[in-house]
C-alpha positions in Angstrom: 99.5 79.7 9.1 98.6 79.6 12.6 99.3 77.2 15.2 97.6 75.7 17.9 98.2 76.9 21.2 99.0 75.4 24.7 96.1 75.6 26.8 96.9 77.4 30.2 96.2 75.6 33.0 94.5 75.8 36.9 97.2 77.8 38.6 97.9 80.2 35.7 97.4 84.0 36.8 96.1 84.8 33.2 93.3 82.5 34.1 91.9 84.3 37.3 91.9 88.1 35.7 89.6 89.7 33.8 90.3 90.2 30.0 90.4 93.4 28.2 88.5 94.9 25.9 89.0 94.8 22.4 88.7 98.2 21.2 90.5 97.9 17.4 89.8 95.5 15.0 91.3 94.6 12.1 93.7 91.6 9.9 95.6 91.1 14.0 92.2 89.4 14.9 92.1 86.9 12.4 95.4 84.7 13.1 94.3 84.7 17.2 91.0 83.1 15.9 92.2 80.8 13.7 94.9 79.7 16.8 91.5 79.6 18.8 90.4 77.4 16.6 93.0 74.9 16.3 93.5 75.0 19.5 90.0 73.8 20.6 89.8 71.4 18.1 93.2 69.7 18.7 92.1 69.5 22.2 88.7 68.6 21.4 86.8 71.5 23.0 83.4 72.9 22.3 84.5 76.4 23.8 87.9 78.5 24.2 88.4 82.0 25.8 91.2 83.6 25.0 93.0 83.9 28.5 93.2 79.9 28.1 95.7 80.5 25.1 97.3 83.6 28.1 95.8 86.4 26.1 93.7 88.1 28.5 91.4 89.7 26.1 87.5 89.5 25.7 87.0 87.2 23.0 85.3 83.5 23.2 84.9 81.2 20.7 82.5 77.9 20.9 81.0 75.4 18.7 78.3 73.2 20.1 78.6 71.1 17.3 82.6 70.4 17.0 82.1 68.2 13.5 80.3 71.1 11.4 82.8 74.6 11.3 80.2 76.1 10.5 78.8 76.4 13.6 81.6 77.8 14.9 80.9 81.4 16.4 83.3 84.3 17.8 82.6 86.6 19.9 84.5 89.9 21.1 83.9 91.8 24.2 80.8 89.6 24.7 78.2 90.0 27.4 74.9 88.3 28.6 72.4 91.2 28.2 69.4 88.1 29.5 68.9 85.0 31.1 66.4 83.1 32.1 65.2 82.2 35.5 65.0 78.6 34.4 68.3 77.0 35.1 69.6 73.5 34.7 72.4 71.5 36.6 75.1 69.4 34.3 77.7 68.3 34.4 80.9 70.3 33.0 84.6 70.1 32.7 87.5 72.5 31.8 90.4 72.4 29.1 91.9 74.5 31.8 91.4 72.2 34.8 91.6 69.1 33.3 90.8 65.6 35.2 87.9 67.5 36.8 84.0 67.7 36.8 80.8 68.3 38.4 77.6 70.2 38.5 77.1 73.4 37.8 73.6 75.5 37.8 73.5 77.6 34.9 70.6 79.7 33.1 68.3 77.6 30.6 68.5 80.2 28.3 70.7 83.6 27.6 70.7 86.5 25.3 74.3 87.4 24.6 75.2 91.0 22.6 79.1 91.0 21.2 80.8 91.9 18.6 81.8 89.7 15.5 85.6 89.9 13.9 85.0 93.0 12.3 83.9 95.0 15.2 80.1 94.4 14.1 77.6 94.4 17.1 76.0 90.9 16.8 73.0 89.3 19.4 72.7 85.9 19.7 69.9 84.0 21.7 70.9 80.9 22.9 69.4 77.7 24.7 70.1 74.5 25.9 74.0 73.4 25.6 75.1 76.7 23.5 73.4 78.9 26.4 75.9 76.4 28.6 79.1 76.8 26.7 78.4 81.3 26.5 78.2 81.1 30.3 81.2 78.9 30.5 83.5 81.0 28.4 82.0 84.1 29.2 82.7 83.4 33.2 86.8 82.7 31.8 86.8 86.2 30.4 85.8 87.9 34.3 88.2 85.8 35.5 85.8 82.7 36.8 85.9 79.1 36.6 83.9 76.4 36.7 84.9 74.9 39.7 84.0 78.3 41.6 80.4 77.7 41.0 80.6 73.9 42.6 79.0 73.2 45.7 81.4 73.6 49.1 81.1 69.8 49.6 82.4 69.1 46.0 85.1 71.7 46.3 86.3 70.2 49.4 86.5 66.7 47.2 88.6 68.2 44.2 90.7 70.3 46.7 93.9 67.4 46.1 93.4 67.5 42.4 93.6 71.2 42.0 96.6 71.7 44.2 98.6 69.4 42.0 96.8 71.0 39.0 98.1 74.9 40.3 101.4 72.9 41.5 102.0 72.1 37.4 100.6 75.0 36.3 102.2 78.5 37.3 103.8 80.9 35.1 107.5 80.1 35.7 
C-alpha cells in the first residue's frame, strides 16, 4: 500500500528544476500516484506535482473538487497547448511554501494535452479554478513557483518568511 509522502519545501533544489519526461509507462506509475494522492489529501491540497514529493518528473495530479475522487485527474508530461488572453488575479498558496499567499494573474481558460497513466495522449480544456490549479502545477514541473509570479512589492513583503522557509527546508 502506498504511503503518503512529505511535501518538499521552499528551499528544496528538487523544487527549482525542471522534471523529466516520462517516457515508459507501466505497474511503477501506479504506486507514485496513489502516494500523490494521499499525499494531497492528507495535506488537504487540490493539486500536487511530483517534484513536491522530490521526484522530479512530469506528472501533476489535481482535484478541484477534493470531496469527490472522481474528479481526481493525472496527468504525465503535461503541457498547455492554449490559453486564453482573458486572465484573472486570485489569490493562491503553496503546499510547498506554506504560511504564504498572494495574487497571481493567470489565464481564464487553458487547453492542456498530456498523457493519462497508461501512456494515452489525453486533452483537457479547462476553466475557471481547474484552469488555475493546471497552471499552478504545471509551473512546479519547469521548475516555477508561485511566489515568482508575485508582484516586486509583495515579494519584498514575504522576503523574511521565505528565508526562514529555505532556512528549514534544504536537502541535508
Amino acid at each position: 500500500m502506498a504511503r503518503s509522502a512529505g511535501i518538499r519545501k521552499y528551499g528544496d533544489r528538487v523544487l527549482r528544476n525542471k522534471g523529466e519526461t516520462v517516457k515508459e509507462f507501466g505497474p511503477e506509475l501506479k504506486p507514485l500516484f496513489k502516494q500523490m494522492e494521499e499525499t494531497m489529501i492528507d495535506a488537504k491540497g487540490v493539486g500536487l506535482a511530483a517534484p513536491q514529493i522530490g521526484i522530479p518528473k512530469q506528472i501533476a495530479i489535481m482535484n478541484p473538487e477534493p470531496d469527490d475522487d472522481t474528479k481526481l485527474i493525472r496527468m504525465v508530461n503535461p503541457r498547455i497547448v492554449a490559453a486564453s488572453n482573458e486572465t484573472e488575479r486570485l489569490e493562491e498558496g503553496c503546499l510547498s511554501v506554506p504560511g504564504v499567499r498572494g495574487d497571481v494573474v493567470r489565464a481564464s481558460e487553458v487547453t492542456v494535452r498530456y498523457q493519462d497513466e497508461n501512456g494515452k495522449e489525453r486533452t483537457l480544456h479547462a476553466e475557471g479554478m481547474l484552469a488555475r490549479i493546471i497552471q499552478h502545477e504545471l509551473d512546479h514541473l519547469n521548475g516555477v513557483l508561485f511566489i515568482d509570479r508575485l508582484s516586486f512589492a509583495k515579494r519584498s513583503l514575504i522576503k523574511a518568511k521565505l528565508k526562514d522557509l529555505a532556512d528549514g527546508g534544504k536537502e541535508k
